[in-house]
C-alpha positions in Angstrom: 11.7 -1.4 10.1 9.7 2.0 10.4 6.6 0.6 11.9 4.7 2.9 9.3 2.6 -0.1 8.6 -1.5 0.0 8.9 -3.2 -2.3 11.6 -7.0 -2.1 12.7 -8.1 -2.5 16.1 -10.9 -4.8 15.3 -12.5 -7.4 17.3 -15.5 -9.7 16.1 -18.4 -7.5 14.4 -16.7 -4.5 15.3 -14.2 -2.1 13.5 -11.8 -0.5 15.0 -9.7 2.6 14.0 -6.8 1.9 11.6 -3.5 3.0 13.0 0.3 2.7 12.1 1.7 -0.1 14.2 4.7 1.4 15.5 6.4 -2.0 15.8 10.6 -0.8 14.6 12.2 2.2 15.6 10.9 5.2 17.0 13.7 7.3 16.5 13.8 6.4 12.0 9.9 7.0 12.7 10.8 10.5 14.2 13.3 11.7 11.7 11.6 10.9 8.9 8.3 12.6 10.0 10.7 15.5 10.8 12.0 15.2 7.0 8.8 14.8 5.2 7.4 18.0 6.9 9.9 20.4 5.0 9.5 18.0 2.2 6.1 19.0 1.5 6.3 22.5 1.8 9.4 22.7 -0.5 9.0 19.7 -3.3 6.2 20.4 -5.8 5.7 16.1 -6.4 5.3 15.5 -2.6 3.2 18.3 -2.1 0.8 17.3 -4.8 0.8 14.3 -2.9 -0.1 15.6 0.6 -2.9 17.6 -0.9 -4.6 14.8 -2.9 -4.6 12.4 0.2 -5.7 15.5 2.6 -8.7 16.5 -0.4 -9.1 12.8 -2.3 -13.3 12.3 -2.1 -13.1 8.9 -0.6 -11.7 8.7 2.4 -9.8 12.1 2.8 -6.6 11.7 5.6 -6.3 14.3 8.0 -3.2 16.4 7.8 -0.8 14.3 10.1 -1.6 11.3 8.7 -0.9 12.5 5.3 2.7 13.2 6.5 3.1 9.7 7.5 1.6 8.7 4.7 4.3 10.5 2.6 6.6 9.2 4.6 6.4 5.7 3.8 6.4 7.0 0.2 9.7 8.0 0.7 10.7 5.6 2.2 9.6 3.0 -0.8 11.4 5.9 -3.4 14.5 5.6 -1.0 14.2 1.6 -1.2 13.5 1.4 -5.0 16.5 4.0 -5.5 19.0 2.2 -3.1 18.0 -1.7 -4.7 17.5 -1.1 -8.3 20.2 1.6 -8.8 17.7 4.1 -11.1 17.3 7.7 -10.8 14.5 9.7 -9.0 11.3 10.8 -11.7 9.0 12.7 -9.7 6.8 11.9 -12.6 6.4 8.2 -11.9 6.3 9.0 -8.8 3.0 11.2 -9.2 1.7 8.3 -11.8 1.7 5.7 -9.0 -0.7 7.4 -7.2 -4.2 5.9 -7.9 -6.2 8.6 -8.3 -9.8 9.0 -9.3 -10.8 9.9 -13.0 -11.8 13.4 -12.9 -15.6 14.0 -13.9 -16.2 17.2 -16.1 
């Protein structure tokens, strides 16, 4: 309902730049980028988060696109909250993420 879902702009051979799709509402799109933003800077988990996407090796986001990214995180901790009835763990949170092993 966000629109925070990835589409490419591809056609034949070529590959095209992968973008959100925008197709829902603006205006949840807006307020939850406006959320995620003191989000980061005040929640330890989500800013862990924002940092590894913004400094992962492969395929490092730039900053705003982190925050999106984020942002449908929340939204699927809001979901899982909301349907299953549990309580937040920033931990499982943080082990969902599929990070790299790190090399010594």
């Amino acid at each position: 309902m966000a629109g925070l879902a990835l589409k490419e702009n591809s056609s034949g051979k070529h590959k095209g730049q992968t973008t959100i799709n925008k197709r829902g509402r603006a205006r949840l799109r807006s307020i939850l980028f406006k959320a995620v933003i003191p989000l980061i800077a005040t929640n330890e988990e989500f800013r862990s988060i924002h940092e590894y996407y913004i400094s992962r090796p492969e395929h490092p986001l730039k900053k705003k696109q982190s925050v999106v990214a984020v942002g449908c995180k929340l939204i699927r901790i809001f979901y899982a909250i909301l349907t299953k009835e549990i309580v937040y763990d920033g931990q499982k949170m943080l082990e969902d993420i599929h990070r790299a092993p790190l090399v010594a």
